[in-house]
C-alpha positions, 0 to 999 in steps of 0.5 A, spaced: 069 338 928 074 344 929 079 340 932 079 334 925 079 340 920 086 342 924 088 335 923 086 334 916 089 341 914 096 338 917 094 331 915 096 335 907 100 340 909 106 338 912 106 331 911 112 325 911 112 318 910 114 311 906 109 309 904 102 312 899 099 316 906 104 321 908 104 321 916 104 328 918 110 328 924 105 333 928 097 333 929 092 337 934 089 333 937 084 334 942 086 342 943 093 339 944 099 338 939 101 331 939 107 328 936 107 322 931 109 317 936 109 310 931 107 308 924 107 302 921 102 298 915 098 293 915 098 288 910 095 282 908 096 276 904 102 272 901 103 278 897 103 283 902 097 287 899 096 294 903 090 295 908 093 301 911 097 305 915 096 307 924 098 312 926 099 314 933 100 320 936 101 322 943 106 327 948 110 322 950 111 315 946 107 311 950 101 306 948 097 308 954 098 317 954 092 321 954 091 324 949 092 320 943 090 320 937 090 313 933 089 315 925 087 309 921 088 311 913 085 305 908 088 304 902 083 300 899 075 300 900 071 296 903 064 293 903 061 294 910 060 287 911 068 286 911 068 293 916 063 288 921 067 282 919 074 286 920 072 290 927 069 283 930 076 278 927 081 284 930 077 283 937 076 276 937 083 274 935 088 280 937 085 283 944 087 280 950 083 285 954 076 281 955 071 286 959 063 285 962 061 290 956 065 289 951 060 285 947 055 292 947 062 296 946 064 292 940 057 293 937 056 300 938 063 301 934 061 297 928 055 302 928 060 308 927 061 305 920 059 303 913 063 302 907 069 305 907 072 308 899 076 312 896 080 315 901 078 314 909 081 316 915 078 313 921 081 316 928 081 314 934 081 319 940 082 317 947 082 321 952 081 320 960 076 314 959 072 317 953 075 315 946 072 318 940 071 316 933 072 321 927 072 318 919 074 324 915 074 328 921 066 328 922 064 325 929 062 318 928 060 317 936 065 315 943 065 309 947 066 310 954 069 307 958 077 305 960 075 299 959 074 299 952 082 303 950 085 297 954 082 293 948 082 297 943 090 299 944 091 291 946 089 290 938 097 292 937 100 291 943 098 284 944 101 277 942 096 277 936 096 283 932 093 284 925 101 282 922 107 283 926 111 286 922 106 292 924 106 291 931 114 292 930 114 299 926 109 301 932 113 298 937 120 301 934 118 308 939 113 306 943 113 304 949 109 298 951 106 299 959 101 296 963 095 300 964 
């Protein structure tokens, strides 16, 4: 808890972007001082209508550093039957990386969250083989398991991401290594 209200305190204090969320270029992250590494906006629609912006901060620009912290800022609000619909499309339609348990990983994902309105942060910190879920820096829930950041991370990295326009705003210093 400590950890997130650091990074929520950064999140406002020392912020920069393009868009209507001010990505901060540093953040404490698991007791650790990582970099923005790479943004970009998810959009929907002919109309380009915004659905957030990722942020991904590591040491090193490097999809698969540890640790990183993945920030999901939502410019809209959702139901909690889009956020089911939306976590089962991304990794049914963007992940590459299919596992024994992923199914049982993918349900306990969903139960982390409910509607998102107003202005929600949904992080993702990975570390060794844990990744552990905030939304407005209160601890949500973790997944074990490296298996479930291979899929998780394959979301963006892959050869079917949310837009490719994100995935190249991601990709402009990230570097994309196998696991």
């Amino acid at each position: 808890m400590k950890n997130m209200l650091v990074i929520l305190f950064l999140y406002h204090s020392h912020a920069h972007g393009a868009s209507e969320v001010n990505i901060p270029k540093k953040i404490i992250c698991e007791n650790q001082n990582l970099k923005l590494q790479g943004s970009g906006v998810r959009t929907a629609t002919i109309f380009k209508i915004k659905i957030y912006e990722l942020g991904i901060y590591s040491k090193h620009p490097n999809f698969y550093d540890r640790p990183a912290c993945y920030e999901i800022t939502y410019f809209r609000d959702f139901d909690h039957e889009d956020v089911v619909k939306a976590w089962n499309y991304q990794f049914k339609e963007s992940s590459e990386y299919a596992y024994p348990d992923s199914s049982n990983d993918l349900i306990k994902l969903k139960s982390f969250f409910s509607k998102i309105a107003g202005q929600r942060k949904h992080t993702f910190t990975l570390i060794k083989d844990t990744t552990r879920i905030y939304e407005n820096g209160v601890l949500k829930g973790e997944i074990k398991g490296k298996d479930f950041q291979k899929s998780f991370i394959s979301i963006w990295t892959g050869k079917n991401p949310p837009t490719e326009q994100l995935q190249k705003e991601l990709f402009k210093t990230m570097i994309k290594e196998k696991f």
